[in-house]
Backbone as JSON, one array per atom type, in Angstrom:
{
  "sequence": "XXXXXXXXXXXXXXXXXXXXXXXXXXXXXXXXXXXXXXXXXXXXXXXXXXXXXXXXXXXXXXXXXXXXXXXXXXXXXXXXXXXXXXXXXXXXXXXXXXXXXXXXXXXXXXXXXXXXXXXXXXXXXXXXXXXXXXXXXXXXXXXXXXXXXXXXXXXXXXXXXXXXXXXXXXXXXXXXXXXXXXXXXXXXXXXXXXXXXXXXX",
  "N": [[95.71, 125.04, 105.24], [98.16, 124.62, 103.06], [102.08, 124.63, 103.45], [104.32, 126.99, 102.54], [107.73, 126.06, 100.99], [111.13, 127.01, 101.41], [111.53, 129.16, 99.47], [108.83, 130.38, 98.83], [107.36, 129.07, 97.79], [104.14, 126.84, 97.25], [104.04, 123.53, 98.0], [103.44, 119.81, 97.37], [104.11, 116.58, 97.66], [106.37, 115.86, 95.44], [105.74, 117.95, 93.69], [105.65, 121.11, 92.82], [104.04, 124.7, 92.96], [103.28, 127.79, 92.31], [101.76, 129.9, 92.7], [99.45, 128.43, 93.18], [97.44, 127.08, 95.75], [97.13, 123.67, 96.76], [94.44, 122.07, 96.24], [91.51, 119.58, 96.76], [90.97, 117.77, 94.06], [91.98, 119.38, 92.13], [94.5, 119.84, 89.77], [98.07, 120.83, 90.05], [99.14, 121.91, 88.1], [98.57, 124.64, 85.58], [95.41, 124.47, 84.29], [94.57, 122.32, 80.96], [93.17, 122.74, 77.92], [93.56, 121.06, 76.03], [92.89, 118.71, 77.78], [90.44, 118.42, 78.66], [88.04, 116.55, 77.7], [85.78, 116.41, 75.87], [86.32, 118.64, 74.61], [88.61, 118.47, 73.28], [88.08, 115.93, 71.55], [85.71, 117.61, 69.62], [87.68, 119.19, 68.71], [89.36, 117.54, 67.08], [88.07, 115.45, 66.22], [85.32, 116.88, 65.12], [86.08, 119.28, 64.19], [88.34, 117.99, 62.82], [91.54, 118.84, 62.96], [94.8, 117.8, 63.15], [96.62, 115.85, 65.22], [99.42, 117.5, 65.57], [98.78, 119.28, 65.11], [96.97, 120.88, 66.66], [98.75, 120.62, 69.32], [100.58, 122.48, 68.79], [99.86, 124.7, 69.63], [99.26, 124.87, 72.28], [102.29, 124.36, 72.74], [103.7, 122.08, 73.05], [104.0, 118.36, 72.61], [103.43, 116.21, 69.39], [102.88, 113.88, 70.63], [101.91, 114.15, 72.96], [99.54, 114.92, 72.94], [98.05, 112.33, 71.46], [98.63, 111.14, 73.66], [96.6, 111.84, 75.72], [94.27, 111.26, 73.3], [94.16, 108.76, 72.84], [93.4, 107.94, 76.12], [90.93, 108.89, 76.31], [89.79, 107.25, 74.3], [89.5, 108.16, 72.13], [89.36, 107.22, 68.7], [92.6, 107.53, 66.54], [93.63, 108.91, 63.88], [94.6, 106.95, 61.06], [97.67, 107.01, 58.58], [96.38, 106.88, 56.11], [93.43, 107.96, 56.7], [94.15, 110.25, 58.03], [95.54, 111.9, 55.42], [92.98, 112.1, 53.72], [92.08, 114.26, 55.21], [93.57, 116.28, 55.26], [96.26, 118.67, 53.25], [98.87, 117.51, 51.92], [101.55, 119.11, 52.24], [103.41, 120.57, 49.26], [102.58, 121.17, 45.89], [103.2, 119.47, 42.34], [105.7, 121.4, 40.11], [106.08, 123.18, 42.54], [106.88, 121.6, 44.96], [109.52, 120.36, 46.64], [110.46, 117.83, 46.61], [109.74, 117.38, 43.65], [111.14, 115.78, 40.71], [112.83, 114.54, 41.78], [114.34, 111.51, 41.18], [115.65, 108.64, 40.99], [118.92, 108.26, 41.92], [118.9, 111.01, 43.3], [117.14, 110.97, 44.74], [116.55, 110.68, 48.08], [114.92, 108.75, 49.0], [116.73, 106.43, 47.63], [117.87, 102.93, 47.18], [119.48, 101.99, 45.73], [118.93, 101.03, 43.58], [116.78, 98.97, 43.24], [114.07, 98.25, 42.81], [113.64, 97.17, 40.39], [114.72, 94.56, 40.16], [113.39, 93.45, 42.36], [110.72, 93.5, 41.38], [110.96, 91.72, 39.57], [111.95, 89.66, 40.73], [109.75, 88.84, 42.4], [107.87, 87.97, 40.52], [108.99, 85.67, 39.39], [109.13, 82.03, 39.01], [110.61, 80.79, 41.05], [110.58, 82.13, 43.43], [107.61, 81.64, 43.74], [107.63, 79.46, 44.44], [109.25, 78.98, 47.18], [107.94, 80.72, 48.37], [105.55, 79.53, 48.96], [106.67, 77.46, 50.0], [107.48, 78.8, 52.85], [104.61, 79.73, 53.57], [103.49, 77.1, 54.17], [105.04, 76.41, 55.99], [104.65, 77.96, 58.15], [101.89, 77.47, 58.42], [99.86, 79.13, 57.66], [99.5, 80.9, 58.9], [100.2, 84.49, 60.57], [102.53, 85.07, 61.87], [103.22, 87.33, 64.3], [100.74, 87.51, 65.17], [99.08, 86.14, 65.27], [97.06, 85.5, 63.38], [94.69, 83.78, 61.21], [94.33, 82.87, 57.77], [92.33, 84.88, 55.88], [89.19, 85.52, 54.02], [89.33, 88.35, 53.9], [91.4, 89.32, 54.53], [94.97, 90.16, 54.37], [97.93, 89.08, 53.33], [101.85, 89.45, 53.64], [104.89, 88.34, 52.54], [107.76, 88.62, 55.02], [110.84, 89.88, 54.61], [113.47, 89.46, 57.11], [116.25, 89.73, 57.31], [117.39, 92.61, 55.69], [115.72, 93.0, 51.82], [117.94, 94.25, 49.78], [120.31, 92.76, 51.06], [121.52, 90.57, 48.9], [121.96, 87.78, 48.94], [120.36, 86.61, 50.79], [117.76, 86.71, 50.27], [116.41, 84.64, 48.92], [116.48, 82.99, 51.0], [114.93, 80.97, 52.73], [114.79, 81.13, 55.85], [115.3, 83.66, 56.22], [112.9, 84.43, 56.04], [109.81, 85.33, 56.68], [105.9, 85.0, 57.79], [103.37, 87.59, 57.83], [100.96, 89.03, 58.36], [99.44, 92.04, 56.8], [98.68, 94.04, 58.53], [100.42, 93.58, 60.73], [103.0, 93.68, 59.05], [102.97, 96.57, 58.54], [103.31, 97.38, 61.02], [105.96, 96.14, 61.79], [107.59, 97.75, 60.13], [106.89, 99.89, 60.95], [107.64, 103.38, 63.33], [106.69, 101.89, 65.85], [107.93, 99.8, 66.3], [109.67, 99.12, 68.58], [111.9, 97.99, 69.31], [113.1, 97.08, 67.1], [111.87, 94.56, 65.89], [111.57, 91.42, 64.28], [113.72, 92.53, 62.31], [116.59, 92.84, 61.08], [119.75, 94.36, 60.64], [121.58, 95.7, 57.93], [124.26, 95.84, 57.79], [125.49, 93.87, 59.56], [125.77, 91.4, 57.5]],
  "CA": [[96.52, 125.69, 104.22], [99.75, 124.03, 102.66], [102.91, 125.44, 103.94], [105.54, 127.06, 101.82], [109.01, 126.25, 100.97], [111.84, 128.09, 101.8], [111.09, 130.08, 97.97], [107.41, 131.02, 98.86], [106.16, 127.66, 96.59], [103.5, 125.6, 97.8], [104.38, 122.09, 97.73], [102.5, 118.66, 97.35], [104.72, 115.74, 97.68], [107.34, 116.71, 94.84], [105.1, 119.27, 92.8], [105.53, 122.81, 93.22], [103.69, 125.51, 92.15], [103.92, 129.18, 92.38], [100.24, 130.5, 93.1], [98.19, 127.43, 93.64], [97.63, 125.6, 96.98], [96.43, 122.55, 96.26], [92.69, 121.28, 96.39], [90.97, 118.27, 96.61], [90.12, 117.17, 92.38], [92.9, 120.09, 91.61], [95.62, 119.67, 89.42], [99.51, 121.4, 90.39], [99.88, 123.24, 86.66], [97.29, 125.14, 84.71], [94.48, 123.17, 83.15], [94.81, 122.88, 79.89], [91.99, 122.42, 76.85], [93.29, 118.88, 75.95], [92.69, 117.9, 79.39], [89.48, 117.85, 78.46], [87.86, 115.08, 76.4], [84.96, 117.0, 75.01], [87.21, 120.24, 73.75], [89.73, 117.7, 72.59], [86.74, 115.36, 70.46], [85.37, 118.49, 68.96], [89.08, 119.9, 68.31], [90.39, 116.26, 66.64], [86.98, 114.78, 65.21], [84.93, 117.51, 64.29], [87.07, 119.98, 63.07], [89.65, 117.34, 61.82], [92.61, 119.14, 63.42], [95.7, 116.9, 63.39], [97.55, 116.22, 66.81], [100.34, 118.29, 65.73], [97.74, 121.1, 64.62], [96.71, 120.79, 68.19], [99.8, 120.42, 69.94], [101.19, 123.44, 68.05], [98.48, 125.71, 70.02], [99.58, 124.8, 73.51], [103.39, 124.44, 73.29], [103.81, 120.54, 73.91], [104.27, 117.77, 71.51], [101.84, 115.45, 69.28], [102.85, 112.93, 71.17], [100.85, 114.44, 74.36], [97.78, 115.22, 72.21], [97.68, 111.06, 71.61], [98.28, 110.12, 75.12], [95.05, 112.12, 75.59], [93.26, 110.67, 72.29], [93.87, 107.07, 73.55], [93.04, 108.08, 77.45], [89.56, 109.31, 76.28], [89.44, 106.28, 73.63], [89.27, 108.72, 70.72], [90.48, 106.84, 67.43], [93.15, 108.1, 66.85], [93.13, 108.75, 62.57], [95.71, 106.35, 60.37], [97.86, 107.85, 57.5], [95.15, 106.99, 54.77], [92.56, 108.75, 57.06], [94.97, 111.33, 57.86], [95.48, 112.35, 54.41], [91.95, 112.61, 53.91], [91.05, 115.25, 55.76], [94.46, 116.95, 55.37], [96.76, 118.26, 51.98], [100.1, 117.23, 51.92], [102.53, 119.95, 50.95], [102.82, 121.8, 47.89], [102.51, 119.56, 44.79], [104.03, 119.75, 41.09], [107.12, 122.08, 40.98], [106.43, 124.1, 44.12], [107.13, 120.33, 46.08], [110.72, 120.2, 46.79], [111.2, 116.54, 46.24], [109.67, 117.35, 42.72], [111.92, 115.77, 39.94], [114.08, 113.97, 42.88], [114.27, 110.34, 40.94], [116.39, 107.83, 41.04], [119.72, 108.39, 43.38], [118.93, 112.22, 43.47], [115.58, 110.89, 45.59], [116.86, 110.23, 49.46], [114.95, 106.68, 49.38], [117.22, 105.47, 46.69], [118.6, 102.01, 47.69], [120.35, 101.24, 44.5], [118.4, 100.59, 41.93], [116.51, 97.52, 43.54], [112.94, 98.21, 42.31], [113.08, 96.31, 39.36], [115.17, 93.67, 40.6], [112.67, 92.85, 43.55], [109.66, 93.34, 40.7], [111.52, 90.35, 38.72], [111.71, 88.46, 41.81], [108.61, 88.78, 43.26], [107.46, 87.61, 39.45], [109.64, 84.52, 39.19], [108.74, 80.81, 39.47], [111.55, 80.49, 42.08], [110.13, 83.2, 44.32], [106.59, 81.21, 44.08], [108.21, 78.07, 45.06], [109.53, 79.84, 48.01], [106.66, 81.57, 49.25], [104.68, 78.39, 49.39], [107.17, 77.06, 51.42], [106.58, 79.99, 54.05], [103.28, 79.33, 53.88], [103.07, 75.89, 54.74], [105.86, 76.13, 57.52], [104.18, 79.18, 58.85], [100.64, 77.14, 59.03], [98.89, 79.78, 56.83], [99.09, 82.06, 60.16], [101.02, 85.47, 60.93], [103.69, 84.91, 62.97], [103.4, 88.43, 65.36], [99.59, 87.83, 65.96], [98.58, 84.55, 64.94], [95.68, 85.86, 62.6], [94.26, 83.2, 60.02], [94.49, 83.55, 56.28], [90.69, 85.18, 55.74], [89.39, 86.63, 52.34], [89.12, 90.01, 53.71], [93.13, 89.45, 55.43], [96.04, 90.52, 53.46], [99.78, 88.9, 53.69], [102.48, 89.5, 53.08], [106.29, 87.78, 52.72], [108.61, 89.71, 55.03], [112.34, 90.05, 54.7], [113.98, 89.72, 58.36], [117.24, 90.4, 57.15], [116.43, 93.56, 53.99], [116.01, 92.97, 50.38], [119.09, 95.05, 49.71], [121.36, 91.99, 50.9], [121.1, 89.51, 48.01], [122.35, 86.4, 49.04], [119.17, 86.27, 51.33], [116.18, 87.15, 49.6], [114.99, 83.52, 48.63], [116.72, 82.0, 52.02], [113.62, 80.66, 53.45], [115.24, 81.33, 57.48], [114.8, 85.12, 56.08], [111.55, 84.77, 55.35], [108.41, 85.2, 57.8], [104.56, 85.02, 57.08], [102.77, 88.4, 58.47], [99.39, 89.63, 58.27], [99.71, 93.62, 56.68], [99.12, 95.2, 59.73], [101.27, 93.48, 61.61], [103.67, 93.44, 58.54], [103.14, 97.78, 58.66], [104.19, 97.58, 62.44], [107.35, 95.95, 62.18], [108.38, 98.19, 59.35], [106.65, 101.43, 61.87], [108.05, 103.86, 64.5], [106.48, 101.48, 67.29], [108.49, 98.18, 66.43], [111.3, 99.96, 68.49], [113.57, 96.74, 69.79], [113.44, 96.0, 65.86], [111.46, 92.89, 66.31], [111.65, 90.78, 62.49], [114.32, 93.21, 61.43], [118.02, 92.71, 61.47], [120.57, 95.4, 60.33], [121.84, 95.23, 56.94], [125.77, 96.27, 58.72], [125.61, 92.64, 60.02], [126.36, 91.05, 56.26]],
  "C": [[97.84, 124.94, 104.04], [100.7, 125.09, 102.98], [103.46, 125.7, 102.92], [107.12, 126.62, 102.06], [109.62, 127.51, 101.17], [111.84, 129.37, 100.45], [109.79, 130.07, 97.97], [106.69, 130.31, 98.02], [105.7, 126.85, 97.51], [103.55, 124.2, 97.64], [103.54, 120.69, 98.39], [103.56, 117.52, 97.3], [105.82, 116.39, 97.05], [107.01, 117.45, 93.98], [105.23, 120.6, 93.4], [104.69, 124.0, 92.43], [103.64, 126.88, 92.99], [103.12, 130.05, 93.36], [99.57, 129.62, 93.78], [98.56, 126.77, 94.72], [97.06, 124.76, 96.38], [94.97, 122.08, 96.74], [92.34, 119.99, 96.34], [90.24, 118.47, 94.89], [90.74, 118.58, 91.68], [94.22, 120.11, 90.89], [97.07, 121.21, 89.8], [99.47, 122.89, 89.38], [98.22, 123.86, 86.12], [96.6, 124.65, 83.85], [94.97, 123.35, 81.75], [93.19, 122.34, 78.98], [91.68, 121.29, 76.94], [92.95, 118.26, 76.64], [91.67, 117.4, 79.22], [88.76, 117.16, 77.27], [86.61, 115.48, 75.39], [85.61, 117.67, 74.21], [88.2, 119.68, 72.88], [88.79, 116.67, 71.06], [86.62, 116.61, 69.18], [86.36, 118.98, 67.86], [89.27, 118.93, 66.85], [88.97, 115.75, 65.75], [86.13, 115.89, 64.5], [85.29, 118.59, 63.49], [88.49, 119.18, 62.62], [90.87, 117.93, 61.64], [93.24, 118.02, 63.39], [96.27, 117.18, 65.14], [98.42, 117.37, 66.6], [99.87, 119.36, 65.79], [97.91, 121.52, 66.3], [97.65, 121.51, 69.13], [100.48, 121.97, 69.85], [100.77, 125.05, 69.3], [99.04, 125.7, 72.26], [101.06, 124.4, 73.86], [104.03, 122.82, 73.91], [104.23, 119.66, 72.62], [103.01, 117.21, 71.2], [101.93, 114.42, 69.8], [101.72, 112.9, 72.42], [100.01, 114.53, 73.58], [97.49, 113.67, 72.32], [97.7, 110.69, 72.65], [96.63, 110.68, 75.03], [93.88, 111.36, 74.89], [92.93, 109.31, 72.9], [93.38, 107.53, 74.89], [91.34, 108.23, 77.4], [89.19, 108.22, 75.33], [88.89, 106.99, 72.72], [89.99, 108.02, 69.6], [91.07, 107.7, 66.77], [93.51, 107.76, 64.57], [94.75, 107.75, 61.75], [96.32, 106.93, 59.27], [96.89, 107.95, 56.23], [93.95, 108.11, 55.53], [92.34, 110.34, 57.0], [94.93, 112.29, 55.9], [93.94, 112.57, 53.19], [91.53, 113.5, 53.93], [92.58, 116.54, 56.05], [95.42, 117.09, 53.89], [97.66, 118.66, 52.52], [100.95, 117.5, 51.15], [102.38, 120.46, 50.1], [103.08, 120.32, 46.65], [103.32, 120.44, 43.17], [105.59, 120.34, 41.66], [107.49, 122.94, 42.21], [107.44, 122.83, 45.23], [108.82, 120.34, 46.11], [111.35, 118.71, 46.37], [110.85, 116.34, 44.31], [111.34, 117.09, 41.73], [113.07, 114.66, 40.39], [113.7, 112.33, 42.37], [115.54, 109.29, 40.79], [117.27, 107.74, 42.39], [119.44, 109.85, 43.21], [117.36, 112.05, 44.66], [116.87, 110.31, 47.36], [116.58, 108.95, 49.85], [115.82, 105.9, 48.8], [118.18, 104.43, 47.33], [119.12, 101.26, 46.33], [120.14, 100.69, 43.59], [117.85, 99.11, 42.18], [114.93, 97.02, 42.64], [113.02, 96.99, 41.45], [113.66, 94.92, 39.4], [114.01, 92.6, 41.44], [111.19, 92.62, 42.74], [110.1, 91.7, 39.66], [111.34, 89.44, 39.52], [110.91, 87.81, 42.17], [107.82, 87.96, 41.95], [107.83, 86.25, 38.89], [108.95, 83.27, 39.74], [109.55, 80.54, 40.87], [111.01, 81.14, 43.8], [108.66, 82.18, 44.63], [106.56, 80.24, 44.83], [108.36, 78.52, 46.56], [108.82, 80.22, 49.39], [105.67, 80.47, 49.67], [105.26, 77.52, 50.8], [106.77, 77.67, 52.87], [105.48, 79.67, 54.21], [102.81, 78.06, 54.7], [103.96, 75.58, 56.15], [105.03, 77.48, 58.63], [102.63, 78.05, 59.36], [99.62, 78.1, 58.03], [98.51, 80.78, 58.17], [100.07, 83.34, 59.97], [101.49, 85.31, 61.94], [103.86, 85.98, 64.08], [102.03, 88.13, 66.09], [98.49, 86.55, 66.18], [97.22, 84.38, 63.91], [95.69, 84.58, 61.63], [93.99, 83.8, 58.82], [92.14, 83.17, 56.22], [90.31, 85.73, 54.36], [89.74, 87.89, 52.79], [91.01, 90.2, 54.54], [94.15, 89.26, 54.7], [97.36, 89.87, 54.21], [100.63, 88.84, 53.04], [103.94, 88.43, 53.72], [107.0, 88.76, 53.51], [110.01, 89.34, 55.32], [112.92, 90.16, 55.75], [115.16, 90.54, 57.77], [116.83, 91.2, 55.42], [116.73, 92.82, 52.63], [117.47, 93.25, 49.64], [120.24, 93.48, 49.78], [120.64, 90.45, 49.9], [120.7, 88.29, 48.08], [121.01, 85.87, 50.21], [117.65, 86.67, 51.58], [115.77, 86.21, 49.53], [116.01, 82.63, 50.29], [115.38, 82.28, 52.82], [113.67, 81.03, 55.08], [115.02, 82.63, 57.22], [113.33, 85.36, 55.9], [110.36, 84.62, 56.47], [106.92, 85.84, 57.05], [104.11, 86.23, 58.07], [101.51, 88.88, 57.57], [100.11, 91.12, 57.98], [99.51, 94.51, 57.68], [100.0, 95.17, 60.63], [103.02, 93.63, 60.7], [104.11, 95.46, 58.57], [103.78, 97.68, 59.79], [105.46, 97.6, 62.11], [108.32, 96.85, 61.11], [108.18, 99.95, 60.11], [107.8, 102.19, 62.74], [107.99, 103.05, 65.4], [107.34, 100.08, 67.11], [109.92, 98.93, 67.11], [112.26, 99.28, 69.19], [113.22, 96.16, 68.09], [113.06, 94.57, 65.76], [111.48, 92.23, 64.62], [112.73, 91.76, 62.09], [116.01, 93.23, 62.01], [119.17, 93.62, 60.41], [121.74, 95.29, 58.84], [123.54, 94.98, 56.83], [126.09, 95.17, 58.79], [126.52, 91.93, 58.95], [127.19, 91.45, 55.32]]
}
């Protein structure tokens, strides 16, 4: 039998718990669902619960639901998938951002759109981009992928669009493959890797 602390808790190295001695192939806290990789499958793939859905249900975050997903090597669904099998918000005028255009929208960075559509359209810009290309190798610089038919790339901006004076400077400019070009613009690029602070200039 495990002894108690001086507060009537059974203790395992530095776990405590209240009720439970500990067992051999026993966890400390109270199982939970997710724990398991069937109940979690079923939950996440066949009823097409989101993590957060999930998460919501047991008091935790969706962050713990994904450790799980990856641990059991469940794919884990991407926003196109996601939105799929899920509707997003209320739409027309119920939607709150309804109507929200220009600077009354929260993305608005100053009226660049059509600037960066001119750009991206220009002989100067083509010139440019070739360069990149040929100093790059025709590779992605995060992963090293080869230019394939079915492999998308893009130009990306180290330092942002937003600062002018280095939109066509070629030292701003890096060749990425689109998934690796989604990363560095993601949550997970989180030392800012390709991206330098617009504050700087």
């Amino acid at each position: 039998m495990t002894e108690r602390d001086e507060r009537g808790r059974f203790k395992k190295e530095n776990h405590y718990s209240p009720e439970t001695e500990f067992e051999e192939g026993k966890h400390w806290r109270e199982e939970k669902s997710y724990w398991n990789e069937e109940w979690l499958r079923e939950e996440y793939v066949d009823k097409q619960k989101s993590a957060s859905e999930i998460a919501e249900n047991f008091d935790c975050t969706a962050k713990n639901i994904r450790y799980f997903l990856r641990k059991y090597d469940i794919p884990i669904r991407n926003i196109s998938e996601a939105r799929k099998v899920k509707e997003w918000g209320a739409s027309g005028k119920e939607n709150g951002m309804y109507g929200r255009n220009g600077k009354d929208n929260p993305h608005w960075k100053g009226g660049i759109t059509s600037e960066r559509q001119s750009l991206y359209s220009s002989q100067e810009w083509s010139e440019v981009t070739k360069k990149v290309w040929k100093r790059d190798n025709a590779k992605c610089q995060r992963c090293n992928k080869e230019k394939e038919n079915e492999v998308e790339f893009h130009i990306h901006h180290i330092i942002p669009f937003e600062v002018e004076e280095k939109r066509m400077d070629i030292d701003n400019l890096i060749l990425l493959c689109k998934e690796c070009h989604n990363w560095v613009h993601s949550s997970k690029n989180k030392n800012n890797k390709y991206i330098e602070e617009v504050n700087e200039y």
